[in-house]
N, C-alpha and C positions, 0 to 999 in steps of 0.2 A: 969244542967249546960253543959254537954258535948252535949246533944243534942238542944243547940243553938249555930249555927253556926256564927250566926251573933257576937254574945259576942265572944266567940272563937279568930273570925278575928280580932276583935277591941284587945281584948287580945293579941295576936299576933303580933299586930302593937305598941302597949304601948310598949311590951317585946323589939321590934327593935327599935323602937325610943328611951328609954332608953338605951342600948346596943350603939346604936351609937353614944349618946354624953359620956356614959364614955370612950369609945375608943376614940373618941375626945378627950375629958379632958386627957385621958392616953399619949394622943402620944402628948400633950401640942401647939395644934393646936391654933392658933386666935381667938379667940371668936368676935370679930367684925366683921372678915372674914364671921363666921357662921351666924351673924347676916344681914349681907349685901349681902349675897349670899341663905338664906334659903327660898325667895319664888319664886326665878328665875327659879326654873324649868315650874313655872306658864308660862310663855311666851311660851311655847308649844303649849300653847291654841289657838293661833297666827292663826293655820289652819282653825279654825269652820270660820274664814274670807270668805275662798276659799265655803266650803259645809261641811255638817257634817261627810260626807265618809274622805274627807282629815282631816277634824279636829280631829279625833276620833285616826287617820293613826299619825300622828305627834303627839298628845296629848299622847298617850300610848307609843311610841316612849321615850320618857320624862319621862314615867311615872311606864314603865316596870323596875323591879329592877334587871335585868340583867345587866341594863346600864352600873348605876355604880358602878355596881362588879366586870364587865370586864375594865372599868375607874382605880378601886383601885390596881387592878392585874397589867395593864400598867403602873400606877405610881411606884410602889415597881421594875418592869422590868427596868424600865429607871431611877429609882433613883431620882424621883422628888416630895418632901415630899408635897410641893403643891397641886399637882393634886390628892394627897390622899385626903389631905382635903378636895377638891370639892367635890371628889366623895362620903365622908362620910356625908358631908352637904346635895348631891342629895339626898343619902340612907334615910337622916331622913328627909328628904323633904316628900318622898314615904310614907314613915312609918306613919309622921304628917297626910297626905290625907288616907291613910287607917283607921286612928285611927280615923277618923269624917266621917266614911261612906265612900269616895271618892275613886272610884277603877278607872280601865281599862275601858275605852268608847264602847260602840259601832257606828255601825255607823249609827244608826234613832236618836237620840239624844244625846247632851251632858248629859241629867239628868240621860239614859241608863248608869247604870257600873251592871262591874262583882259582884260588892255585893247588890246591892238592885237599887232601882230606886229612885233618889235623889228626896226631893217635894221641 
């Protein structure tokens, strides 16, 4: 078990996907909102338009979860319980595309991610 990495990562992604809807459900966030906002991080993908170097650049942009960690930290700074909730919606946006395979792009192809090579 420990030496599959791939279960591992998908394990990891459940763990945070789950983690971030009870911290949703905790802080009694919208649920509609969650719904009408959980695959808009997809619109990232907008760049593979331009070439797959910029789409890969914008796509992981979206798709790194630093994003919105540093989104959740600004909202709590400025006291805007909103912009928490976006950013816990991005977070289990992230977590949902991890947990089906779906990582960080590179730039030869969108099926290129850090975890496997999508078919």
């Amino acid at each position: 078990m420990f030496t599959r990495p791939g279960w591992l990562l998908r394990t990891e992604a459940a763990s945070f996907l789950g983690a971030s809807a009870v911290l949703y459900a905790h802080l009694h966030y919208s649920w509609w909102l969650y719904g009408l906002l959980f695959l808009t991080p997809d619109a990232f993908m907008i760049g593979y338009l331009a070439n797959a170097r910029v789409g890969a650049a914008v796509y992981n942009l979206g798709h790194a979860i630093f994003m919105p960690l540093a989104l959740f930290g600004c909202s709590w700074w400025v006291g805007r319980p909103v912009i928490a909730a976006i950013a816990i919606i991005w977070f289990s946006h992230i977590a949902f595309d991890r947990l089906l395979g779906y990582g960080l792009k590179y730039p030869t192809h969108f099926k290129d991610t850090h975890l496997q090579h999508v078919n």
